[in-house]
N, C-alpha and C positions, 0 to 999 in steps of 0.2 A: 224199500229201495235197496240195493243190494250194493253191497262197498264197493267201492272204485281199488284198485292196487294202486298203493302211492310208493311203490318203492321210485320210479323216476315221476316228472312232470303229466305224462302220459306220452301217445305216440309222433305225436307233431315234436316235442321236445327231444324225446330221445334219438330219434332219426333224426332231426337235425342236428343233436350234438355229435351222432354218429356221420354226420356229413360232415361235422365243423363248424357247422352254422347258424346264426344265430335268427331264430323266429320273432315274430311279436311279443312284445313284452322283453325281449333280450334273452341271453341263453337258457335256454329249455322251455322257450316256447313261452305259453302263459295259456295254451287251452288244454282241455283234459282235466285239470288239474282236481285230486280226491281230496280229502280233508286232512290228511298228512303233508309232512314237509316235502318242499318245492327240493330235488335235488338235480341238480345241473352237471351234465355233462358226465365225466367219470369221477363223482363224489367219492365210490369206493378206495382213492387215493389219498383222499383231502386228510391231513392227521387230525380233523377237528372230528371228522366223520369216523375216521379209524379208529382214535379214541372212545368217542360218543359212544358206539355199537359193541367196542372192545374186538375189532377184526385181526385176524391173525394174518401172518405174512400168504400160508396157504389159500386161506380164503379171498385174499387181493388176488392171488395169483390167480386164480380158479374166474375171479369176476371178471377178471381181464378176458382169461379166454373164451367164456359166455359172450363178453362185448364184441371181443374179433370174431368171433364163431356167427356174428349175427350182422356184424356191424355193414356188411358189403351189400346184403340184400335191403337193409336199411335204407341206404344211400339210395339204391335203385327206385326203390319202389317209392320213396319222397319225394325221387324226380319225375318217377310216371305219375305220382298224384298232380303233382308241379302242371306236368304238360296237360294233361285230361282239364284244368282249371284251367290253364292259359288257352286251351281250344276255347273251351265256353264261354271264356269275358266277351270274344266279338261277336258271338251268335246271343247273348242275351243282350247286348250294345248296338245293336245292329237297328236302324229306321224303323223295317216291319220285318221282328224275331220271328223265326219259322217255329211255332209251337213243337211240333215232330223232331225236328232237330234240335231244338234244346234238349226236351226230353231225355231223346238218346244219350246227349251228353252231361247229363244231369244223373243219370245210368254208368255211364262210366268212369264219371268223378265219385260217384259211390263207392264203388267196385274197388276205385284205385283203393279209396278213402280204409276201407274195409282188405284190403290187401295188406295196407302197411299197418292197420293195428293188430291183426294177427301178428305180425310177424314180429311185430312190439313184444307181447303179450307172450309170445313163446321167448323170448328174450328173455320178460320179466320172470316168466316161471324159473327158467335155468338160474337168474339172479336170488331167487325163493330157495330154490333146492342148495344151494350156497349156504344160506346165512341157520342160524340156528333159532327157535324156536323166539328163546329172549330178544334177539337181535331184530326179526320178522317186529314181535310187539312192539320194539323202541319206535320202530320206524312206522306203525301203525298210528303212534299218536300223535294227535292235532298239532302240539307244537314240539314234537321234533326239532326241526329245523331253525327254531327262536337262536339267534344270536350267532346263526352260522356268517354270515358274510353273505354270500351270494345264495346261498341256498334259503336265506330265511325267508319266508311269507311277508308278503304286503300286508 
């Protein structure tokens, strides 16, 4: 099986932290989630996180810009997953469900589904390209995130 990128929650978390908002499980979501620490929202700030990693002022600066650089189509595309789901609750709610018409929207909640973890995913890389090699391992391992606050694992 092939690693998960745990630099955030995965993509439900990070678009909605990029929305503001908070998913299941409270902020950054709680699905996606790889075998490294849970980081919520713009961890890159937090001084538990800045110290932990040892991040420099430039590389805050530079993560920032990766997150604004992404953060707008984020937003977009969590609320066309949003809508694509909110069509299909009444067609699979519905007396007698039209098989053909779920289908289709069963097709385009993918799609949506699969739009916004790209674009997750090219976030995360630009987040990757940031940090330095040591930095990448820290945040590679399982408990990372022990003893952060909000970031830490259940």
């Amino acid at each position: 099986m092939t690693r998960r990128w745990v630099l955030a929650v995965g993509l439900p978390g990070v678009a909605m932290s990029a929305a503001g908002q908070h998913g299941p499980g409270g902020p950054g979501g709680g699905r996606g989630r790889g075998p490294g620490p849970r980081l919520d929202g713009k961890w890159w700030t937090d001084p538990r996180w800045v110290q932990r990693l040892g991040l420099s002022g430039e590389q805050q600066t530079r993560m920032e810009a990766v997150f604004q650089q992404h953060r707008l189509r984020l937003i977009d595309l969590r609320a066309a997953l949003d809508k694509q789901e909110a069509m299909l609750e009444p067609l699979i709610s519905a007396e007698r469900p039209q098989e053909a018409r779920v289908l289709e929207q069963i097709d385009r909640v993918a799609d949506a589904r699969a739009d916004l973890e790209k674009a997750n995913a090219k976030m995360l890389w630009g987040f990757r390209q940031v940090l330095t090699p040591e930095q990448w391992r820290i945040l590679q391992m399982p408990d990372a995130g022990r003893g952060m606050g909000r970031g830490e694992r259940e």
